[in-house]
C-alpha positions as CSV (number, residue, x, y, z in Angstrom):
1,X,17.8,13.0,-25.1
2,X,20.6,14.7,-23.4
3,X,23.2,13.7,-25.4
4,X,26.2,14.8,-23.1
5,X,25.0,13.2,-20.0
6,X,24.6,9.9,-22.3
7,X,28.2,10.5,-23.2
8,X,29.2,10.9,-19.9
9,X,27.4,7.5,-19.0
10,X,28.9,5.7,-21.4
11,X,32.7,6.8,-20.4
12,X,32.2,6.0,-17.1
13,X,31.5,2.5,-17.9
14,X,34.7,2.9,-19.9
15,X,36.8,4.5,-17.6
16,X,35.3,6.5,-14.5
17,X,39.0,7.7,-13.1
18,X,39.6,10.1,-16.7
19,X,37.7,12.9,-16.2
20,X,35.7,14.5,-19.6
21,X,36.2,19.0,-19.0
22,X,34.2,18.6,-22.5
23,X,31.8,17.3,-24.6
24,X,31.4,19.0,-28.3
25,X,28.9,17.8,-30.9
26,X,31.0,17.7,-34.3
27,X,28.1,15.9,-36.3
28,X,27.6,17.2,-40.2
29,X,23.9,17.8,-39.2
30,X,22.9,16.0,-42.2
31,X,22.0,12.7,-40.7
32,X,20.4,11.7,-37.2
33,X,23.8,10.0,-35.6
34,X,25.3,12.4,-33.9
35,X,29.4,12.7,-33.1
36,X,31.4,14.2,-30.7
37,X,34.8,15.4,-29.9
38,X,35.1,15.1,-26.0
39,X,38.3,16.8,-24.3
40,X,39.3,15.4,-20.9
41,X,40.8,17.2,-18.3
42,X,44.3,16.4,-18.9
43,X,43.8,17.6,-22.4
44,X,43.4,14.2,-24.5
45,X,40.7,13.8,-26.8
46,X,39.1,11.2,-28.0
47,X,35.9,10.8,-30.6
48,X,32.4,9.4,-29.8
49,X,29.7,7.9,-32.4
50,X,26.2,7.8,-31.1
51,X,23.6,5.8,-33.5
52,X,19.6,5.6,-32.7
53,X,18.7,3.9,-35.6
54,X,18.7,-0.1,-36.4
55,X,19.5,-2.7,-34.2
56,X,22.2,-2.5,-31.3
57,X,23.5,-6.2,-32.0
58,X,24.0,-4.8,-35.8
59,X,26.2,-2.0,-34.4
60,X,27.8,-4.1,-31.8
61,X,28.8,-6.1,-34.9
62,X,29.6,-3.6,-37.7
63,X,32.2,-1.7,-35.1
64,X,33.6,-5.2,-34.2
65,X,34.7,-5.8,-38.1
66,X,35.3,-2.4,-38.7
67,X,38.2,-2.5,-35.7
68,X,39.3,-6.1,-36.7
69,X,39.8,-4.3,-40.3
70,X,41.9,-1.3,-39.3
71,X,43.9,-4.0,-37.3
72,X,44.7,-6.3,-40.2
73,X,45.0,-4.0,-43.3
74,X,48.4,-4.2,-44.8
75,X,50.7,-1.3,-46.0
76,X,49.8,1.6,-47.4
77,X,46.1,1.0,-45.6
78,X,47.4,0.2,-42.2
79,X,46.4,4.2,-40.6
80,X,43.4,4.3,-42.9
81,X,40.6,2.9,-40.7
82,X,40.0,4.8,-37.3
83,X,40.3,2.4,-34.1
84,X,37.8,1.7,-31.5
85,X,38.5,1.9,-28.1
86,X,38.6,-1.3,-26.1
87,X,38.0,-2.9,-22.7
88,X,38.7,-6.4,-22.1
89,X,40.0,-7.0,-25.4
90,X,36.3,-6.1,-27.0
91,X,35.3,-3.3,-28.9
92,X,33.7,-0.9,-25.5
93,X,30.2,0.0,-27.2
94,X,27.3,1.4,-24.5
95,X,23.6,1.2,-24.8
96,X,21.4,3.6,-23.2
97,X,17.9,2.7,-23.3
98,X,15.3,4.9,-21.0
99,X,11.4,4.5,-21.5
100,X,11.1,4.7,-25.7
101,X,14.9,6.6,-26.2
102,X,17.3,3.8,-27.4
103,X,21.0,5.0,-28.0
104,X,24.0,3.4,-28.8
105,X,28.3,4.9,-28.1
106,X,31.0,3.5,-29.6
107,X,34.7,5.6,-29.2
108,X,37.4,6.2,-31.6
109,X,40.9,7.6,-31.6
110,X,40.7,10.4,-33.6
111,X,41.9,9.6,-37.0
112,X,44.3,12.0,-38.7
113,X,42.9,14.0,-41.4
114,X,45.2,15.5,-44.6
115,X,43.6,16.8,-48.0
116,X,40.6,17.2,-48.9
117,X,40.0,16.0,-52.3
118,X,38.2,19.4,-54.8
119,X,33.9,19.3,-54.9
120,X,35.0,18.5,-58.8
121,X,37.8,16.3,-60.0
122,X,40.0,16.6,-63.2
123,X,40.7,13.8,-65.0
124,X,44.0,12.8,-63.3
125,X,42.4,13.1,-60.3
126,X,39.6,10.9,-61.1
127,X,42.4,8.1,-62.6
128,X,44.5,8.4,-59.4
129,X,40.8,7.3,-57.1
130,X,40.1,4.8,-59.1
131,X,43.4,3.0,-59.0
132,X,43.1,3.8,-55.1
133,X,40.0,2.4,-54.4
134,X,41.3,-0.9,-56.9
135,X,44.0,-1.1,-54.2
136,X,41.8,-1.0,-51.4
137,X,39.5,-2.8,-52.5
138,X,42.0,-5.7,-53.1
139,X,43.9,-5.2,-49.4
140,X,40.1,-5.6,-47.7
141,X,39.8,-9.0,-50.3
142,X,42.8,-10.5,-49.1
143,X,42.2,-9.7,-45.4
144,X,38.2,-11.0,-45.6
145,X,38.7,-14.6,-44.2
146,X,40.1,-13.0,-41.2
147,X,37.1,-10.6,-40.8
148,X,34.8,-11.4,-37.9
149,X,30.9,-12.7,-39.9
150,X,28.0,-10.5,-40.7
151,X,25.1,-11.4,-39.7
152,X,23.6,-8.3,-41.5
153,X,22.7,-9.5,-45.8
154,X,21.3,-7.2,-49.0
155,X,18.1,-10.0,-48.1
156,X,17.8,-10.0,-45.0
157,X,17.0,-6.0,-45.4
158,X,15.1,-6.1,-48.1
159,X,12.6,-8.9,-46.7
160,X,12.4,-6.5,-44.0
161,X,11.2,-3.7,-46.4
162,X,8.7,-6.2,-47.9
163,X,7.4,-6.8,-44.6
164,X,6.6,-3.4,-43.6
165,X,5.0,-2.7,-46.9
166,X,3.1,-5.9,-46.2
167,X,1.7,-4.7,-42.1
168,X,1.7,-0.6,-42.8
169,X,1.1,0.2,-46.6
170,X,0.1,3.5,-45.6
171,X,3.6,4.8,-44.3
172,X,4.7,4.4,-48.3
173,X,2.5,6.4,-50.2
174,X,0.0,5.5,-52.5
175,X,-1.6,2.0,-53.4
176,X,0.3,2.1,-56.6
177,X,3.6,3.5,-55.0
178,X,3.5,0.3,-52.9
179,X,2.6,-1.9,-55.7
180,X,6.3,-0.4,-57.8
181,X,8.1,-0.5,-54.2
182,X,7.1,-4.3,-53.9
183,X,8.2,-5.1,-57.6
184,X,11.3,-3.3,-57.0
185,X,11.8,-5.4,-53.7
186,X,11.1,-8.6,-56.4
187,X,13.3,-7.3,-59.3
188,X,16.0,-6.8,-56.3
189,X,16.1,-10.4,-54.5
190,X,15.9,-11.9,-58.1
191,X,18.5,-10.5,-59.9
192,X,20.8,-10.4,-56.7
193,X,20.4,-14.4,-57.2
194,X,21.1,-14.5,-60.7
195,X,24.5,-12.2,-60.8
196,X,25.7,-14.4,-57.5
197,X,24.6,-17.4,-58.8
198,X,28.5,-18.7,-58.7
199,X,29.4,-16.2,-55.8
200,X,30.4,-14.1,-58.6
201,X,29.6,-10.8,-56.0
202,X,31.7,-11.7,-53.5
203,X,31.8,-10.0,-50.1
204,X,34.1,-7.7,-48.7
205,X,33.7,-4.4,-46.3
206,X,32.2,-1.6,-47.9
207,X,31.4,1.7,-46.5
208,X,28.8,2.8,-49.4
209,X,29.0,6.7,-48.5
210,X,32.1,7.9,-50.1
211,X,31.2,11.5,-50.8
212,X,34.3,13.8,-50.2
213,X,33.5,14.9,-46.5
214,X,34.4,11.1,-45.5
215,X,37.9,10.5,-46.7
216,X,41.0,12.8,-46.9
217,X,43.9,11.9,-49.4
218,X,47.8,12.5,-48.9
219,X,49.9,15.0,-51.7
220,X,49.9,12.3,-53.9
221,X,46.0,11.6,-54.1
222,X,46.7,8.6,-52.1
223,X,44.1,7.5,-49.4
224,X,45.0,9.0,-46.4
225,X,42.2,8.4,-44.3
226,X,38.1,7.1,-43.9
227,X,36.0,8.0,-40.8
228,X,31.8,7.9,-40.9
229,X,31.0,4.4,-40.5
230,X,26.9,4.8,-40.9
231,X,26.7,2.4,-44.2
232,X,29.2,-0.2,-43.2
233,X,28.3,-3.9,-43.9
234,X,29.8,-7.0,-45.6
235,X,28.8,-7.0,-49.3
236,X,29.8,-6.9,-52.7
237,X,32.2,-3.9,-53.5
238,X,30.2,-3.2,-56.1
239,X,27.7,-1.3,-53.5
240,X,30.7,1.7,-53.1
241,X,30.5,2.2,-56.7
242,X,27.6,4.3,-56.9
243,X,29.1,7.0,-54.3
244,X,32.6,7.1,-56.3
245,X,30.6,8.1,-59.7
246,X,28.9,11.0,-57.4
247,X,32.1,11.9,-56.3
248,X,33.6,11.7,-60.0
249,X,30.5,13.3,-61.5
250,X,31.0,16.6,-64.0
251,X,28.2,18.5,-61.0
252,X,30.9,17.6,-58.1
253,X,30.2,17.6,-54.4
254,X,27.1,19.7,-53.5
255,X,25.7,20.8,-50.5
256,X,21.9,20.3,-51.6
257,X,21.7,16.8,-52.8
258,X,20.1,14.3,-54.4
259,X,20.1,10.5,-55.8
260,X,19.6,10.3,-59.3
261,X,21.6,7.3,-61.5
262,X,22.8,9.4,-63.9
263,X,26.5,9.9,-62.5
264,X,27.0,6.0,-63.2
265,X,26.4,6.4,-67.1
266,X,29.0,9.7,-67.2
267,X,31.9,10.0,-69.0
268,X,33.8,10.8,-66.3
269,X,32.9,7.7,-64.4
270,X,34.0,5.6,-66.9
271,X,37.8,6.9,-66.6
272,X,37.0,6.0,-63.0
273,X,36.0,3.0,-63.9
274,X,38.4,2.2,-66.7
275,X,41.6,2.5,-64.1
276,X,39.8,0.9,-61.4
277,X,39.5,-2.4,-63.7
278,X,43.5,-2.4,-64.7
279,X,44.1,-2.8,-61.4
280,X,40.8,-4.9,-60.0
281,X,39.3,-6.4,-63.0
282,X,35.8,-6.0,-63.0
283,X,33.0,-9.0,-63.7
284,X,30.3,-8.6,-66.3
285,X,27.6,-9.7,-64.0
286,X,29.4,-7.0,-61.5
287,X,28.5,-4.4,-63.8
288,X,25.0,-5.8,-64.9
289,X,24.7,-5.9,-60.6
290,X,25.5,-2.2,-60.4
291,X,21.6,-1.2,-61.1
292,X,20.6,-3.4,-58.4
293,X,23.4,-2.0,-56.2
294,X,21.8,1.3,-56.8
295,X,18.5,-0.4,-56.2
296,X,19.3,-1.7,-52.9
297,X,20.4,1.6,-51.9
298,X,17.4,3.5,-52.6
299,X,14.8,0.8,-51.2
300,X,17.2,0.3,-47.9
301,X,18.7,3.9,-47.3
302,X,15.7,6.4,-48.6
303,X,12.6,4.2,-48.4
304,X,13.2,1.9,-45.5
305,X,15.5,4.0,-43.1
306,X,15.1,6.9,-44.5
307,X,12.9,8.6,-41.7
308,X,15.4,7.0,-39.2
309,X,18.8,8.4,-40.4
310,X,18.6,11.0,-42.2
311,X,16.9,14.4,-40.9
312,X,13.6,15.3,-41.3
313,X,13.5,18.0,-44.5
314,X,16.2,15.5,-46.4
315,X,13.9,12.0,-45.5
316,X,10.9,13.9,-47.1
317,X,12.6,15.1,-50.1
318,X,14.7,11.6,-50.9
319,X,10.9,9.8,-50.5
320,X,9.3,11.9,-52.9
321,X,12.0,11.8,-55.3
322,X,12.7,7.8,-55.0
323,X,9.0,7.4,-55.6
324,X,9.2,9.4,-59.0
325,X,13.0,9.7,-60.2
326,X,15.4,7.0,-58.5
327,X,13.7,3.7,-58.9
328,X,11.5,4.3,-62.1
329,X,14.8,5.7,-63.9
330,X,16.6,2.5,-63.4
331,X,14.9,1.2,-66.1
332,X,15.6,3.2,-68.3
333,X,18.9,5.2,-67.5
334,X,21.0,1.9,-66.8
335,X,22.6,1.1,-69.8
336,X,25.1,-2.0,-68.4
337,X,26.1,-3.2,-72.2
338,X,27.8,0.7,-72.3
339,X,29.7,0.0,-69.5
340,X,30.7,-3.4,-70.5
341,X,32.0,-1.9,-74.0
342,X,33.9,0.8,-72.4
343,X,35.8,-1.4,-70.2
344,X,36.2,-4.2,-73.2
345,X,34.2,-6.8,-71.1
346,X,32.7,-9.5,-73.5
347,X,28.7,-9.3,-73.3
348,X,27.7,-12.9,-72.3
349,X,25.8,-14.5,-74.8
350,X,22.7,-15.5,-72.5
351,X,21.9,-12.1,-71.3
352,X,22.3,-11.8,-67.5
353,X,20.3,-8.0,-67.4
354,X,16.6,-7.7,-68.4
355,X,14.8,-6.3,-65.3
């Protein structure tokens, strides 16, 4: 696809009398949405998100709440969220759709960027995130009944993942790999149901990827300001947690990755966790829920989409390694009762945990 004359296309529907002198692709290379910085000839500049991957009504919706959020967060959140452009009063999204290409634009204002937080945290550092992301956690709680509804659920895309493993085995490895992807897929929907059995999950927006290239922080640690949408959705806010104990994790930010669980039973992301919980106590069966939130992640991000967002050398690599690392450490990595004794939670009696 040519992605400038797409962009092009898309502005014109927006606004055909600004002329664009530029388009520049800004994207981190790592994923297949791309983003671009376009200059117009009067100088302005304005940002552009283009997605090929999902469903258009599912981006149509996710940019909808995201805008309606940066609208109604509160002080110190209100400049946090970038805005989408609008026409009508509607969130201006374009959909270009020639023979088999199928491409979606959204545009933003481009959101202010201050500090970068280090690739490895000290230990104030650490404290200071996790009593920011209890305080923004809390500001998205209070604001969620105002929130436009998800159509998009953790079981909607999982049933989805069953189904293909049901019509194209083959595109999933091995007999026996699809076999342990399908009991995942169970162990997932089931325990989801148990831990949410009172809506003890609750819903809320969550961005999942909150690795350090996605958010900059003021002089004071404070958030300062989120942009890469790619993971939004309506969930529990338990689903962020596993990309905050990467970010806390003793290895830090790296430029080769991976997924492994072991950042969730560090040290270090305890402190996280331990300041995050005087501010936004924490549930047991939140914490018992944070192997399936890990889970869900692996089975919807690398095994289900994986080939679709991220690029081609990373979608192999996360495959193979979900197949033999991720999802068969869960069982025995995830300690939840370690958790629960650090942060002085009393272990329910009738055991929530056993898959």
């Amino acid at each position: 696809m040519n992605y400038s004359s797409i962009i092009k296309k898309a502005w014109n529907g927006y606004d055909s009398s600004k002329v664009i002198k530029r388009v520049e692709d800004i994207s981190a290379m790592v994923s297949t949405n791309h983003v671009f910085r376009i200059t117009f000839e009067d100088e302005d500049i304005i940002i552009a998100k283009m997605s090929t991957y999902g469903k258009y009504e599912h981006f149509k919706e996710d940019h909808r709440i995201i805008h309606s959020l940066s609208n109604n967060l509160l002080y110190p959140f209100e400049n946090l969220v970038a805005r989408s452009l609008l026409k009508n009063n509607r969130v201006y999204t374009y959909r270009y759709k020639w023979r088999k290409n199928d491409a979606w634009v959204v545009f933003y204002n481009p959101v202010r960027v201050n500090k970068r937080l280090p690739r490895r945290l000290e230990e104030d550092q650490i404290k200071q995130l996790g009593q920011q992301m209890a305080k923004f956690h809390k500001a998205c709680f209070r604001i969620n009944n105002v929130l436009p509804k998800s159509s998009k659920t953790l079981g909607t895309d999982i049933r989805i993942l069953i189904e293909r493993l049901e019509k194209q085995p083959e595109d999933f490895g091995t007999p026996e790999q699809v076999v342990m992807l399908r009991q995942h897929c169970d162990d997932f929907l089931k325990n989801r149901a148990k831990y949410n059995a009172k809506g003890s999950l609750g819903s809320i927006p969550v961005f999942l990827d909150w690795n350090i290239g996605n958010f900059s922080v003021d002089r004071h640690l404070n958030l300062y300001s989120r942009w890469d949408y790619d993971w939004f959705r309506m969930s529990s806010r338990i689903l962020d947690f596993y990309f905050l104990s990467r970010v806390v994790s003793d290895a830090g930010d790296r430029t080769v990755f991976s997924y492994v669980i072991g950042p969730m039973m560090e040290d270090r992301f305890i402190i996280f966790l331990k300041e995050y919980h005087k501010t936004y106590p924490i549930k047991a069966e939140e914490i018992y829920f944070l192997k399936d939130a890990y889970r869900f992640f692996i089975l919807n991000y690398v095994i289900k989409d994986g080939k679709y967002f991220f690029s081609e050398q990373y979608a192999k690599k996360l495959q193979i390694e979900a197949l033999e690392i991720y999802l068969p450490s869960i069982a025995t990595e995830f300690d939840a009762e370690k958790l629960l004794n650090a942060l002085e939670i009393p272990i329910p009696t009738s055991r929530l945990a056993t898959v």
